[in-house]
Predicted model as a PDB file, atoms N, CA, C, CB and O in Angstrom, pLDDT in the B-factor column:
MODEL        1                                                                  
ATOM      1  N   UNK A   1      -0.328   4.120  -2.697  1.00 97.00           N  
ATOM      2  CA  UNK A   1       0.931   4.458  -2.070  1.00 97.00           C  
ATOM      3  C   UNK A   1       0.899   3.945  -0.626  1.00 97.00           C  
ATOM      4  CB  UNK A   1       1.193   5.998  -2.124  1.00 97.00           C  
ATOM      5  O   UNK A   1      -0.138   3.981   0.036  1.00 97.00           O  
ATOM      6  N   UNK A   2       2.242   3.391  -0.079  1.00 98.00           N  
ATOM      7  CA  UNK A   2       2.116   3.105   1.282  1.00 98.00           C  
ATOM      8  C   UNK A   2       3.432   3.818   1.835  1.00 98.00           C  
ATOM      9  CB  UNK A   2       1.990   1.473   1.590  1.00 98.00           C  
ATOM     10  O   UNK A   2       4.506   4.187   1.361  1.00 98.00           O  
ATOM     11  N   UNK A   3       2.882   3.822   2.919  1.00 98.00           N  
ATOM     12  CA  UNK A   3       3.554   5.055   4.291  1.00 98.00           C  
ATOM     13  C   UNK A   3       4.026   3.987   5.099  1.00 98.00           C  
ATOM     14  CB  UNK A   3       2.247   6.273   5.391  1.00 98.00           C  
ATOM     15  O   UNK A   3       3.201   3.232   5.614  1.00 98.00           O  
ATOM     16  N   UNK A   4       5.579   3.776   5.328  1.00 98.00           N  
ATOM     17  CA  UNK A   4       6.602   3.691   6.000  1.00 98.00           C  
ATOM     18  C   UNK A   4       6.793   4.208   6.978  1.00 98.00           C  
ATOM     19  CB  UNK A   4       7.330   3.870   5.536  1.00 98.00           C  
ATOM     20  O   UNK A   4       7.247   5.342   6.826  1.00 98.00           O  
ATOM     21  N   UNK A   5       6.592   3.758   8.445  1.00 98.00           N  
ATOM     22  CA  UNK A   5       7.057   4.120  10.176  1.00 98.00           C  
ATOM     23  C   UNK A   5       7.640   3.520  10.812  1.00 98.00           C  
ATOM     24  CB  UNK A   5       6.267   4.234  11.101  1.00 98.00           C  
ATOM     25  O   UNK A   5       7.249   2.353  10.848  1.00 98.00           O  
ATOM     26  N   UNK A   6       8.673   3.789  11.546  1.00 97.00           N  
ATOM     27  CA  UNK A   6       9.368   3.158  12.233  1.00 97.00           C  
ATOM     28  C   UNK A   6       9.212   3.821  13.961  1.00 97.00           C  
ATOM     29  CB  UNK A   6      10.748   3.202  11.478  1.00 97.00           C  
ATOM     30  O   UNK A   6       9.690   4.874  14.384  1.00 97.00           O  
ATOM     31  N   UNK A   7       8.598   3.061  14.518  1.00 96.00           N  
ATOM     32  CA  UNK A   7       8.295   3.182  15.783  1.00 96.00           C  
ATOM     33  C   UNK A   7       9.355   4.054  17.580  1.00 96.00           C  
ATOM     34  CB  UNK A   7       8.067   1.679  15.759  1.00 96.00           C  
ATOM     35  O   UNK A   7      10.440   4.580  17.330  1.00 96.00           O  
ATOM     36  N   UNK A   8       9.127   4.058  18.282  1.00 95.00           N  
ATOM     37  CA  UNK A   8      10.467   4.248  19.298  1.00 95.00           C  
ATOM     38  C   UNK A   8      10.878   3.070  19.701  1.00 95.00           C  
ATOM     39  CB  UNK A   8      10.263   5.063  20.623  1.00 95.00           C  
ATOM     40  O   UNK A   8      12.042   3.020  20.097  1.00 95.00           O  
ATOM     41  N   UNK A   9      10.167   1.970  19.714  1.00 97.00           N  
ATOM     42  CA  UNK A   9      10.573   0.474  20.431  1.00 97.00           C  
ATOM     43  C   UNK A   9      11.853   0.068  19.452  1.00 97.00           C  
ATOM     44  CB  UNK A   9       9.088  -0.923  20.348  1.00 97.00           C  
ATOM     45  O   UNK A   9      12.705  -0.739  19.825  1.00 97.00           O  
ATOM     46  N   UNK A  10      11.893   0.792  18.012  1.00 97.00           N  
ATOM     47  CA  UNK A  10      12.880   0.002  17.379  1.00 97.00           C  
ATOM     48  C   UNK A  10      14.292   0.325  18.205  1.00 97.00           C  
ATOM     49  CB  UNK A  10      12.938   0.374  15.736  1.00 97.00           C  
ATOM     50  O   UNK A  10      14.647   1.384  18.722  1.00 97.00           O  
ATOM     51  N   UNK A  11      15.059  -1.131  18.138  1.00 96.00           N  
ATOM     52  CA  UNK A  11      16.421  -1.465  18.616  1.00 96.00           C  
ATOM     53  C   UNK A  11      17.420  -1.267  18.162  1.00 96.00           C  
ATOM     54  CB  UNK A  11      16.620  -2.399  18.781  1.00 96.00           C  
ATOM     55  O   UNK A  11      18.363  -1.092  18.934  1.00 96.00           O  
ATOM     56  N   UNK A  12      17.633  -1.213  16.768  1.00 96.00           N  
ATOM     57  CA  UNK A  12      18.633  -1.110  16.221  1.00 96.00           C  
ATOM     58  C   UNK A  12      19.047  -2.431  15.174  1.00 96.00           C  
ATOM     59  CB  UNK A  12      19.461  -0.817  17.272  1.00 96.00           C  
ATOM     60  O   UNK A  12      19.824  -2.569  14.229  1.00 96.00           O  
ATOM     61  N   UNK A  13      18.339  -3.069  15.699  1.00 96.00           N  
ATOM     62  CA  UNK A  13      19.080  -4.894  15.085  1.00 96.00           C  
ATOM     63  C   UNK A  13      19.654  -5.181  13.688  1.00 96.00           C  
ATOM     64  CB  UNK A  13      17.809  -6.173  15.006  1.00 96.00           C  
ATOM     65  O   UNK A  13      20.463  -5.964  13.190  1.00 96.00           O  
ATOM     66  N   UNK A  14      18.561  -3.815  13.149  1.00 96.00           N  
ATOM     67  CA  UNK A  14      19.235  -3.551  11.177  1.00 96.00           C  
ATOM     68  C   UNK A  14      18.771  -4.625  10.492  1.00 96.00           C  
ATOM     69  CB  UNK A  14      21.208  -3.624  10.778  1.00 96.00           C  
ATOM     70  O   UNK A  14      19.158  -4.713   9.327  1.00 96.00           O  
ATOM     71  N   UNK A  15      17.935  -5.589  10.965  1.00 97.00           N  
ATOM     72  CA  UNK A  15      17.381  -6.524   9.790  1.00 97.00           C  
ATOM     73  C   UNK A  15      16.966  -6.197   9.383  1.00 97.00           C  
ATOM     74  CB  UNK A  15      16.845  -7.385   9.675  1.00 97.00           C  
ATOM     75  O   UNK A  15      16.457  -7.221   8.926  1.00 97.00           O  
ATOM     76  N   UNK A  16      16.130  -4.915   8.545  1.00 97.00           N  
ATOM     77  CA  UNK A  16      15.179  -4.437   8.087  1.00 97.00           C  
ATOM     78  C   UNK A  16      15.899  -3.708   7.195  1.00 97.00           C  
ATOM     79  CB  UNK A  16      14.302  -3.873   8.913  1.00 97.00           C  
ATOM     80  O   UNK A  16      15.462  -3.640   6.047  1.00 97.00           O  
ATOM     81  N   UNK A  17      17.435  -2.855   7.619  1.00 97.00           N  
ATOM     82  CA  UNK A  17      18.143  -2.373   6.702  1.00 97.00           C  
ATOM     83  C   UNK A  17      18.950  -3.757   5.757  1.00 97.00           C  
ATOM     84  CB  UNK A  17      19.115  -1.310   7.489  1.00 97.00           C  
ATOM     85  O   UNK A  17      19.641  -3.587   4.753  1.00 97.00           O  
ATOM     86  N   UNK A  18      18.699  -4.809   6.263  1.00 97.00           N  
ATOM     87  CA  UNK A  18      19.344  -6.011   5.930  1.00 97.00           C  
ATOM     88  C   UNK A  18      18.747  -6.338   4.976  1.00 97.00           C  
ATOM     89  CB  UNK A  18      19.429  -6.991   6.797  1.00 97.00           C  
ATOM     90  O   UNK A  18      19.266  -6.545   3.879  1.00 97.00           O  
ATOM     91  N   UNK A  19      17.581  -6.438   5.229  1.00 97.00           N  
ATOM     92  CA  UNK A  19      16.523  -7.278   3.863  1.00 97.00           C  
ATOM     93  C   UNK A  19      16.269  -5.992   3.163  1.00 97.00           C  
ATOM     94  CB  UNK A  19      14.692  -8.221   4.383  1.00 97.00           C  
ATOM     95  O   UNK A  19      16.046  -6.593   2.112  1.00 97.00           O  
ATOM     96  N   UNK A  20      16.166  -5.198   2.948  1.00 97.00           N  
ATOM     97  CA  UNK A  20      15.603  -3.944   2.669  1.00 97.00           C  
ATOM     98  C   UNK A  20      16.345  -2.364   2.583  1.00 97.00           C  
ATOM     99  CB  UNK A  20      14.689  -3.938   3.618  1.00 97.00           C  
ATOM    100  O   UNK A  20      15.860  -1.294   2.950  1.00 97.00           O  
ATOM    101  N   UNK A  21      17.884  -2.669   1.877  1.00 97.00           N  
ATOM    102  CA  UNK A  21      18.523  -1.931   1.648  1.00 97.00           C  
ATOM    103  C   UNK A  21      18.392  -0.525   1.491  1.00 97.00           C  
ATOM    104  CB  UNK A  21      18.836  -2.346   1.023  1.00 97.00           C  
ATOM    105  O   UNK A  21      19.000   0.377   2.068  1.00 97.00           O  
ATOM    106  N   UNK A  22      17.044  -0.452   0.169  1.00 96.00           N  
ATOM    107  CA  UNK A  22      16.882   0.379  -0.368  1.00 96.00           C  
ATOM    108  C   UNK A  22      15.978   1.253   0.108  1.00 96.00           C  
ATOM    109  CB  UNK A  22      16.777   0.051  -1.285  1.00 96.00           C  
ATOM    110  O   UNK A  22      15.586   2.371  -0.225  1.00 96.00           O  
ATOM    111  N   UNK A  23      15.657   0.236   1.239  1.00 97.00           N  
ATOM    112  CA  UNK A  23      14.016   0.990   2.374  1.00 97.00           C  
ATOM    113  C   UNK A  23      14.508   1.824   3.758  1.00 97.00           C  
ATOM    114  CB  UNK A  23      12.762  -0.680   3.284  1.00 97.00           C  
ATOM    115  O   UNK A  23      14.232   2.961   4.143  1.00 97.00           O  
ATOM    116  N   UNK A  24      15.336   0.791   4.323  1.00 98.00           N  
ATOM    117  CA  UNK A  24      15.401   1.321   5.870  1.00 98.00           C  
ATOM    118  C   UNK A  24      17.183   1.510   6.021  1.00 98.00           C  
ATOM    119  CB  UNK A  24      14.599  -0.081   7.210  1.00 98.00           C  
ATOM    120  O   UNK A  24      18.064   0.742   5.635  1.00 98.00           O  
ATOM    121  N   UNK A  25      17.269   2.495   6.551  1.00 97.00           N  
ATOM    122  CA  UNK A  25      18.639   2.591   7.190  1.00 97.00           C  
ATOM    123  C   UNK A  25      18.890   2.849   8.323  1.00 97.00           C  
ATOM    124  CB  UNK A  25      19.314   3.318   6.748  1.00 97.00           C  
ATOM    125  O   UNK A  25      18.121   3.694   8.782  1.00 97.00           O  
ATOM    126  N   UNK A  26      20.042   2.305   9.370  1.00 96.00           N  
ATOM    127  CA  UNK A  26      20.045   2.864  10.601  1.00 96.00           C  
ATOM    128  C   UNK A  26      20.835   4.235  10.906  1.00 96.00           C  
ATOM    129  CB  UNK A  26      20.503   1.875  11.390  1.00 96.00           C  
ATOM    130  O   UNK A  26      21.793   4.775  10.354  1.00 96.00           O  
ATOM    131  N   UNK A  27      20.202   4.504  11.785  1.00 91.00           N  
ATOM    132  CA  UNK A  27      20.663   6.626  12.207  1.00 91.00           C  
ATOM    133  C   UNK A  27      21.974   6.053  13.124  1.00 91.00           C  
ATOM    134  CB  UNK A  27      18.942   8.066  13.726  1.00 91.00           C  
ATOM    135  O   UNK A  27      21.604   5.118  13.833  1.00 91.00           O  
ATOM    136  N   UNK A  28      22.927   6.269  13.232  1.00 85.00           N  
ATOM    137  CA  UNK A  28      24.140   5.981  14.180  1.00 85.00           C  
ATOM    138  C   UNK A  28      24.066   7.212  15.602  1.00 85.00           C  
ATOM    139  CB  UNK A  28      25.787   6.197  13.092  1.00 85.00           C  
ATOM    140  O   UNK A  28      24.576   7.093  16.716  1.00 85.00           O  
ATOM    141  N   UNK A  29      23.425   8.104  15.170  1.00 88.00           N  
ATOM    142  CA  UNK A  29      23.368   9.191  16.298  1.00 88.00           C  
ATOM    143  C   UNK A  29      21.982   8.772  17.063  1.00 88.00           C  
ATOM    144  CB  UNK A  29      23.324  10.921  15.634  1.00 88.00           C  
ATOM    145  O   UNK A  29      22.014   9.533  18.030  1.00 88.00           O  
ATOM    146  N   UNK A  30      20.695   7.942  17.196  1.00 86.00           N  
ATOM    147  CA  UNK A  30      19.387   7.662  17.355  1.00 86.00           C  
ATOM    148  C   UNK A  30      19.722   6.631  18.124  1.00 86.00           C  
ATOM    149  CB  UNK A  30      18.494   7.443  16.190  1.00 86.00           C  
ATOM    150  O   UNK A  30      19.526   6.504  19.333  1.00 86.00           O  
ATOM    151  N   UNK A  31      20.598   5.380  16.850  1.00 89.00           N  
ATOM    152  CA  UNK A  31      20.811   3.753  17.115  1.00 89.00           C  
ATOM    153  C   UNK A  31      19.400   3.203  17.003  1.00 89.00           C  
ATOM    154  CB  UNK A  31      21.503   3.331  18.732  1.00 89.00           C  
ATOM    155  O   UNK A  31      19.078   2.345  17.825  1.00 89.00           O  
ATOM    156  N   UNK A  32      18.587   3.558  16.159  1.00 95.00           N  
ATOM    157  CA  UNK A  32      17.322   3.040  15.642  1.00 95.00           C  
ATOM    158  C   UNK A  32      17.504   3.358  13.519  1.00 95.00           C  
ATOM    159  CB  UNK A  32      15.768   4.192  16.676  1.00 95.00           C  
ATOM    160  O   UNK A  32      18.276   4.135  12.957  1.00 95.00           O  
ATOM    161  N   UNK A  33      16.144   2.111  12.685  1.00 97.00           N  
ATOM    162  CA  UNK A  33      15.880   2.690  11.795  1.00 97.00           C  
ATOM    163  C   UNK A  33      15.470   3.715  11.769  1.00 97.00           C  
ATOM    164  CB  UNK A  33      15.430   2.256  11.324  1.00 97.00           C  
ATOM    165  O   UNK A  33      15.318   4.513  12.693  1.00 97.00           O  
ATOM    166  N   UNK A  34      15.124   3.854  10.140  1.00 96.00           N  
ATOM    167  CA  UNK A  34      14.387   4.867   9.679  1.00 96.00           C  
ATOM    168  C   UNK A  34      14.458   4.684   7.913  1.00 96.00           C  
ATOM    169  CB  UNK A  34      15.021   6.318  10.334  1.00 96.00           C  
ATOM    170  O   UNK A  34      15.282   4.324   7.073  1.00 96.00           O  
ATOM    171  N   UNK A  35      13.049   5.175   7.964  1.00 97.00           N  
ATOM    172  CA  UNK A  35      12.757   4.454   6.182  1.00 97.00           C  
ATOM    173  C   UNK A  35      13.930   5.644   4.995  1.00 97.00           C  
ATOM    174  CB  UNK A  35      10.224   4.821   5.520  1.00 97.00           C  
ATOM    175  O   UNK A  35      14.458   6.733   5.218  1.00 97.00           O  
ATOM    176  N   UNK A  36      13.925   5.242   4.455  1.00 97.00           N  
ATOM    177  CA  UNK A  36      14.847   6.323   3.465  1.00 97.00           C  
ATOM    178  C   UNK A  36      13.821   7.209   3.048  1.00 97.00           C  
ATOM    179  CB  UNK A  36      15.677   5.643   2.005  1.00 97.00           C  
ATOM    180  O   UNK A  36      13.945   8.430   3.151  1.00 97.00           O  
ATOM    181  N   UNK A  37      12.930   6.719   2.635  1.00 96.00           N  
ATOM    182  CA  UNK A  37      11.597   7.182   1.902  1.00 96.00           C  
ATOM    183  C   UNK A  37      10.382   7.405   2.848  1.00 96.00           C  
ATOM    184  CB  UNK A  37      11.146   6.071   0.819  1.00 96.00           C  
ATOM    185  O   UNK A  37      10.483   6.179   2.793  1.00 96.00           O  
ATOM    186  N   UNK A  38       9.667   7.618   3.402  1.00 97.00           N  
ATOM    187  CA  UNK A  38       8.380   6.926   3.637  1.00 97.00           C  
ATOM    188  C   UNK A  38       7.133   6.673   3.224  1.00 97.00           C  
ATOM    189  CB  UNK A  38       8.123   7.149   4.306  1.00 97.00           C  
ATOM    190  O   UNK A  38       6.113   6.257   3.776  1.00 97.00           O  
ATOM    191  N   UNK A  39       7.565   7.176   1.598  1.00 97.00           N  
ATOM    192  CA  UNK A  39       6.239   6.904   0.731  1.00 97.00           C  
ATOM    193  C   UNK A  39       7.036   5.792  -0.139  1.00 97.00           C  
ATOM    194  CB  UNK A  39       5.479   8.427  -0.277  1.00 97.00           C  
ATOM    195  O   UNK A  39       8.241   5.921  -0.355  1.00 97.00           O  
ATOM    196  N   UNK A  40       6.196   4.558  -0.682  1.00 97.00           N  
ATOM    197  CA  UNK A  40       6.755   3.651  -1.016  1.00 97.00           C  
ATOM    198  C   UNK A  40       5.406   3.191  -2.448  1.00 97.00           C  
ATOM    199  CB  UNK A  40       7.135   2.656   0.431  1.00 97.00           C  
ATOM    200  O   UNK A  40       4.206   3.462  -2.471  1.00 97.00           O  
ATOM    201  N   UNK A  41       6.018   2.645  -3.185  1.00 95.00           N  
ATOM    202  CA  UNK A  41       4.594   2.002  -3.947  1.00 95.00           C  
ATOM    203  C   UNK A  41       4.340   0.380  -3.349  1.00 95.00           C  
ATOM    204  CB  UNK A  41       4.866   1.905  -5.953  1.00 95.00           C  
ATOM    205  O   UNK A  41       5.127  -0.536  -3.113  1.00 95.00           O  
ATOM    206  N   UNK A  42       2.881   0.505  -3.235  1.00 95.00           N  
ATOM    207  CA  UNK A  42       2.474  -0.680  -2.267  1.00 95.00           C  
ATOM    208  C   UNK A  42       2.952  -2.034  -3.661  1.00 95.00           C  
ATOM    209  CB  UNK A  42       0.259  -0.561  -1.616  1.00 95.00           C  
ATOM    210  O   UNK A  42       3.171  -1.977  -4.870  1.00 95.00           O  
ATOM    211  N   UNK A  43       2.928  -3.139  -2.606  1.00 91.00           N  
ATOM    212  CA  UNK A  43       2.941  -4.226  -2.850  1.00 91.00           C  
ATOM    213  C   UNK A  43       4.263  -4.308  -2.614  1.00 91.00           C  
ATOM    214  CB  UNK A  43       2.393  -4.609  -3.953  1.00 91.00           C  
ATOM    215  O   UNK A  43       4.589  -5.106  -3.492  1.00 91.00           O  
ATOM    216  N   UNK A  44       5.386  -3.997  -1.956  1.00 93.00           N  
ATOM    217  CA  UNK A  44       6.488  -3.986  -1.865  1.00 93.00           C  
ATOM    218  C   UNK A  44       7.198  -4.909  -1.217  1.00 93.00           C  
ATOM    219  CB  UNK A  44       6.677  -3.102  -1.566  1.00 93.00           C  
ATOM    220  O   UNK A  44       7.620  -4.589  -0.105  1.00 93.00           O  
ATOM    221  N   UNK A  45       7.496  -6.235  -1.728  1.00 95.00           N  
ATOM    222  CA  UNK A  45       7.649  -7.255  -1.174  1.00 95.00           C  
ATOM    223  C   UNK A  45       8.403  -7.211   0.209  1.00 95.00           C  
ATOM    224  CB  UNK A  45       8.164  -7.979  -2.060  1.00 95.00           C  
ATOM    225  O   UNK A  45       8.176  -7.721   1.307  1.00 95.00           O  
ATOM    226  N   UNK A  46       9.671  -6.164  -0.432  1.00 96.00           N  
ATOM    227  CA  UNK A  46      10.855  -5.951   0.377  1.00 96.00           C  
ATOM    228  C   UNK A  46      10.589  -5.706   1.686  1.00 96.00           C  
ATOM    229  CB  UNK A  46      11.624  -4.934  -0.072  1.00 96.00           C  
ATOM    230  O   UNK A  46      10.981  -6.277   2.704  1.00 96.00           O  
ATOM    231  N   UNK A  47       9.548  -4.367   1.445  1.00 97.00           N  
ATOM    232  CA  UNK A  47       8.786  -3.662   3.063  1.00 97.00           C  
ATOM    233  C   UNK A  47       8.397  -4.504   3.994  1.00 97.00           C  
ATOM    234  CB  UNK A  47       7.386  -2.853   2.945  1.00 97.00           C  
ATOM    235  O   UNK A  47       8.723  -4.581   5.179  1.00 97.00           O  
ATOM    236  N   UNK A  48       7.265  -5.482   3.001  1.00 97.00           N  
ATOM    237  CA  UNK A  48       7.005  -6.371   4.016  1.00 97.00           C  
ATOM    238  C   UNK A  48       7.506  -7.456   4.657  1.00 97.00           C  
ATOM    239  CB  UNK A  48       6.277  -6.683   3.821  1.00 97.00           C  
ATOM    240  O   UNK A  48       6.896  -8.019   5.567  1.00 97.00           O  
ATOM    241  N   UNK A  49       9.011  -7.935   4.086  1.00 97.00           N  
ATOM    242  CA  UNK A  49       9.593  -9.121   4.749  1.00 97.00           C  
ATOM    243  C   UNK A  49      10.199  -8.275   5.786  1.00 97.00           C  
ATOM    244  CB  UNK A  49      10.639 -10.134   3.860  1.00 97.00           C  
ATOM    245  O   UNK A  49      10.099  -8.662   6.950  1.00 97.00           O  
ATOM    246  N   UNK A  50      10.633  -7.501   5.608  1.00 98.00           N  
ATOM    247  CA  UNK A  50      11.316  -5.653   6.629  1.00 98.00           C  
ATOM    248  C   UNK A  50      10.621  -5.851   7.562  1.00 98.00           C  
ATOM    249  CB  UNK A  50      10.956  -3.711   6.035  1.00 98.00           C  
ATOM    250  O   UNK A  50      11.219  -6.065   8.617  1.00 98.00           O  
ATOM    251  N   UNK A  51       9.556  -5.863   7.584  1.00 97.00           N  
ATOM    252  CA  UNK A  51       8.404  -5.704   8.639  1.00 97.00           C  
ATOM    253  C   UNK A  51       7.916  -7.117   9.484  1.00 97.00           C  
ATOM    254  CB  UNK A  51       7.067  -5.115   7.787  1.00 97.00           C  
ATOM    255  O   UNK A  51       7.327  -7.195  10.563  1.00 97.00           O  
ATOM    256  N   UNK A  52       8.398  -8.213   8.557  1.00 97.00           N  
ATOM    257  CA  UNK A  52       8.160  -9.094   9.212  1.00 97.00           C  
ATOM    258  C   UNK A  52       8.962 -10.022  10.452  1.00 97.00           C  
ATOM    259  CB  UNK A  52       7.875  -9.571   8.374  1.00 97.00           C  
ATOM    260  O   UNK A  52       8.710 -10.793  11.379  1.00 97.00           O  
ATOM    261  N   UNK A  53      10.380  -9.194   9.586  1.00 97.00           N  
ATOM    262  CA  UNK A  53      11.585  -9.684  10.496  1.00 97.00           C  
ATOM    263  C   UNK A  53      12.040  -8.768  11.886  1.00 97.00           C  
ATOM    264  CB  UNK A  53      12.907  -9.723   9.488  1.00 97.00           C  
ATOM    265  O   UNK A  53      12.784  -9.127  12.799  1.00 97.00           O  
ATOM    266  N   UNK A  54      11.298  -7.411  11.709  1.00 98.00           N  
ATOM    267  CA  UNK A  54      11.689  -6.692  13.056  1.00 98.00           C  
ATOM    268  C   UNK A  54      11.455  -7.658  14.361  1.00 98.00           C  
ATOM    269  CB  UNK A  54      10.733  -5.279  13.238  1.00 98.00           C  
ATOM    270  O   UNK A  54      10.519  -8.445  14.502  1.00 98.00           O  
ATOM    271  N   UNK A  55      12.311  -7.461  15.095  1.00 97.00           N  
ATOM    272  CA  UNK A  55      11.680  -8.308  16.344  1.00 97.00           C  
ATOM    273  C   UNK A  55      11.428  -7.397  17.621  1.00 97.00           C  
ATOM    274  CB  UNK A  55      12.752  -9.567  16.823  1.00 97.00           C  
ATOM    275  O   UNK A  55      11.615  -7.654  18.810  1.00 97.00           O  
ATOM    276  N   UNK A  56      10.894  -6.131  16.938  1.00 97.00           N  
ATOM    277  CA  UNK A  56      10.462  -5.425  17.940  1.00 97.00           C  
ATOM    278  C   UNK A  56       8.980  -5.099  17.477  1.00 97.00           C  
ATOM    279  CB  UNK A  56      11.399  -4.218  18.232  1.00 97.00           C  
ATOM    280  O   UNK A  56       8.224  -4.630  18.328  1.00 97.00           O  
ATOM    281  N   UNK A  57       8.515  -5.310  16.205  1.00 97.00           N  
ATOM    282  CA  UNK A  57       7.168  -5.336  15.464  1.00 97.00           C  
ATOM    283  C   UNK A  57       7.440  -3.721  15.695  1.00 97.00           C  
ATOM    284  CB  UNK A  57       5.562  -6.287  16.183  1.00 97.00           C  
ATOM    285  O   UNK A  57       6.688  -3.166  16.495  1.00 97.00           O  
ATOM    286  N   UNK A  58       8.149  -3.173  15.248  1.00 98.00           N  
ATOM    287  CA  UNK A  58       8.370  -1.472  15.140  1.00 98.00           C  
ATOM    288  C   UNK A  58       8.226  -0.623  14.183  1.00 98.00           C  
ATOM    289  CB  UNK A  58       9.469  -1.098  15.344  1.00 98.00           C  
ATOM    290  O   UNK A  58       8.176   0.605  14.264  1.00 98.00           O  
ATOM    291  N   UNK A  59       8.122  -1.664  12.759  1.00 98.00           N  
ATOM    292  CA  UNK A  59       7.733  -1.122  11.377  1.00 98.00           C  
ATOM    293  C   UNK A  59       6.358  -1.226  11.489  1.00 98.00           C  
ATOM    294  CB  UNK A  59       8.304  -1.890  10.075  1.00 98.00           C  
ATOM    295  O   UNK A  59       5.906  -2.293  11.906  1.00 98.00           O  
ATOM    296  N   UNK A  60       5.846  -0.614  11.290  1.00 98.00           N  
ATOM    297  CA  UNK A  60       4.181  -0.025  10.407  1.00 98.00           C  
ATOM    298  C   UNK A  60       4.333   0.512   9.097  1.00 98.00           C  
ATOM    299  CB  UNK A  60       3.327   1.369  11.186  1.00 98.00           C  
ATOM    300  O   UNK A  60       5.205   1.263   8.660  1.00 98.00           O  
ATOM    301  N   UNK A  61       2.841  -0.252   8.262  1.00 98.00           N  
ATOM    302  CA  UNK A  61       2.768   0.639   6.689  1.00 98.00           C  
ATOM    303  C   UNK A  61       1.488   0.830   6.778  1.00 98.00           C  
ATOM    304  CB  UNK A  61       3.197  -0.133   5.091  1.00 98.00           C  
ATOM    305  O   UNK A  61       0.740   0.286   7.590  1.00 98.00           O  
ATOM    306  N   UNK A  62       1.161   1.704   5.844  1.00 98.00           N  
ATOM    307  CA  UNK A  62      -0.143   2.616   5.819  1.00 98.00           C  
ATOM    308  C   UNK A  62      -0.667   2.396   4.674  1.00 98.00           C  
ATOM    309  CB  UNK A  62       0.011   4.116   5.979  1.00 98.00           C  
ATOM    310  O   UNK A  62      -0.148   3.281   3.993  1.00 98.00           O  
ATOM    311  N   UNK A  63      -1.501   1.680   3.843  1.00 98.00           N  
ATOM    312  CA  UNK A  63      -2.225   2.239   2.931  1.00 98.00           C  
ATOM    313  C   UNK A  63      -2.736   3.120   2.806  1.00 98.00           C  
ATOM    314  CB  UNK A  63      -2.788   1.862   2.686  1.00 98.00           C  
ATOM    315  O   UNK A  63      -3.903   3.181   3.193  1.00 98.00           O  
ATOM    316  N   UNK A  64      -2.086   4.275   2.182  1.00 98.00           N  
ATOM    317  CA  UNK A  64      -2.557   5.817   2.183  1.00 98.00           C  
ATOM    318  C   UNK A  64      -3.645   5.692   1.401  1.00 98.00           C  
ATOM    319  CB  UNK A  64      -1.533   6.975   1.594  1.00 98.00           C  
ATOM    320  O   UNK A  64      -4.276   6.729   1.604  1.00 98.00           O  
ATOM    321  N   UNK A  65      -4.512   4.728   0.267  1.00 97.00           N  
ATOM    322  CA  UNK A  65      -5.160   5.097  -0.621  1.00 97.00           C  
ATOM    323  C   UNK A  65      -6.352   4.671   0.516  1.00 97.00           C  
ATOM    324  CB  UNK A  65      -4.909   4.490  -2.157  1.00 97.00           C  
ATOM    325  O   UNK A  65      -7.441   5.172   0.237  1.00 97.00           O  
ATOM    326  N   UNK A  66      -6.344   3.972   1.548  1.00 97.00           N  
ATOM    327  CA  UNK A  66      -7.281   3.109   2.313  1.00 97.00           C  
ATOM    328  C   UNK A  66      -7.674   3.680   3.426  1.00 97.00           C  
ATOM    329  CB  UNK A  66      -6.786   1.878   2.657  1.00 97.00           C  
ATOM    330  O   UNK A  66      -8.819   3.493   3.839  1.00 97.00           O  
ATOM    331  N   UNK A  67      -6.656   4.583   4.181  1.00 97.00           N  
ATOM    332  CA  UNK A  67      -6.335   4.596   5.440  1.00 97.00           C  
ATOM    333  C   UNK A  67      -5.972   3.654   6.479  1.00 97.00           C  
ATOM    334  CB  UNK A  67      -7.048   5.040   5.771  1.00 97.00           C  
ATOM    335  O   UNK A  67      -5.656   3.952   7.631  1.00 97.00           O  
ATOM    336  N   UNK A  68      -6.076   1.941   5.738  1.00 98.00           N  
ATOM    337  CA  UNK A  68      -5.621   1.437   6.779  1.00 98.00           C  
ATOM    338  C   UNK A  68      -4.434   0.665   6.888  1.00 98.00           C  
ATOM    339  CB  UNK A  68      -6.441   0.877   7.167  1.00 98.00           C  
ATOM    340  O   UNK A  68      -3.605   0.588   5.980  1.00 98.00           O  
ATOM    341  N   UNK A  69      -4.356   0.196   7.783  1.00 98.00           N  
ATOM    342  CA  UNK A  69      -2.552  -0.423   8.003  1.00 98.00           C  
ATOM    343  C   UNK A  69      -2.535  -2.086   7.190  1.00 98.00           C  
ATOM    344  CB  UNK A  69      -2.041  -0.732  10.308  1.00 98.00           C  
ATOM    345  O   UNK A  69      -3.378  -2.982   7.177  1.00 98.00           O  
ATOM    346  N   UNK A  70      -1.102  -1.962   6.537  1.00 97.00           N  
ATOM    347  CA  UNK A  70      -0.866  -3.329   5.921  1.00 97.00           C  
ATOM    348  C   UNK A  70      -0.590  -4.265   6.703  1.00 97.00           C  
ATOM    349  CB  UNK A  70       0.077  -3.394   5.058  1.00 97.00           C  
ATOM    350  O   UNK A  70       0.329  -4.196   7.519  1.00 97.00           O  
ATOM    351  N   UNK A  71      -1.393  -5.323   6.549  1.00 93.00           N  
ATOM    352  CA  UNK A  71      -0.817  -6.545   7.353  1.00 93.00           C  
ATOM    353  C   UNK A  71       0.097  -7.287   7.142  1.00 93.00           C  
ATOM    354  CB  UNK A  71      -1.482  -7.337   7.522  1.00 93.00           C  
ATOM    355  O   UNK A  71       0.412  -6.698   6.108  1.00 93.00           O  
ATOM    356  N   UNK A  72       1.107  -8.386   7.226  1.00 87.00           N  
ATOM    357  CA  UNK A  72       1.732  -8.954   7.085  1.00 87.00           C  
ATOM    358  C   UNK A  72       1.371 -10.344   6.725  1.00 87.00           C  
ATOM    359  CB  UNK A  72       2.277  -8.687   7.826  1.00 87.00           C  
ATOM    360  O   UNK A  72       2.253 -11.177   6.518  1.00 87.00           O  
TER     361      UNK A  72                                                      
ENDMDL                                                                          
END                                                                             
């Protein structure tokens, strides 16, 4: 399982709700994401293009089975 975070640096920019509909949405009262879920099943292509396109590098995932963080 991987763990979904969305940081304070995030901006708002919504590419992440863009590529990743079903993952991240933006809060209108915050003006930042936030994962819908934050438990996800790993290998999740979606997460990680999500993560790759922030341009605040504000998404983090967790390999919960590992403890450590997914790279990109």
């Amino acid at each position: 399982m991987w763990r979904i975070t969305v940081d304070h640096t995030c901006i708002g920019s919504g590419s992440c709700a863009g590529i990743a509909p079903d993952r991240f949405e933006l809060d209108d009262v915050e003006g930042r994401a936030h994962p819908v879920s934050p438990d996800v099943a790993p290998d999740d292509e979606a997460v990680l293009d999500a993560m790759a396109s922030c341009p605040m590098e504000a998404i983090s995932v967790l390999d919960l089975d590992t403890g450590r963080p997914v790279e990109i």
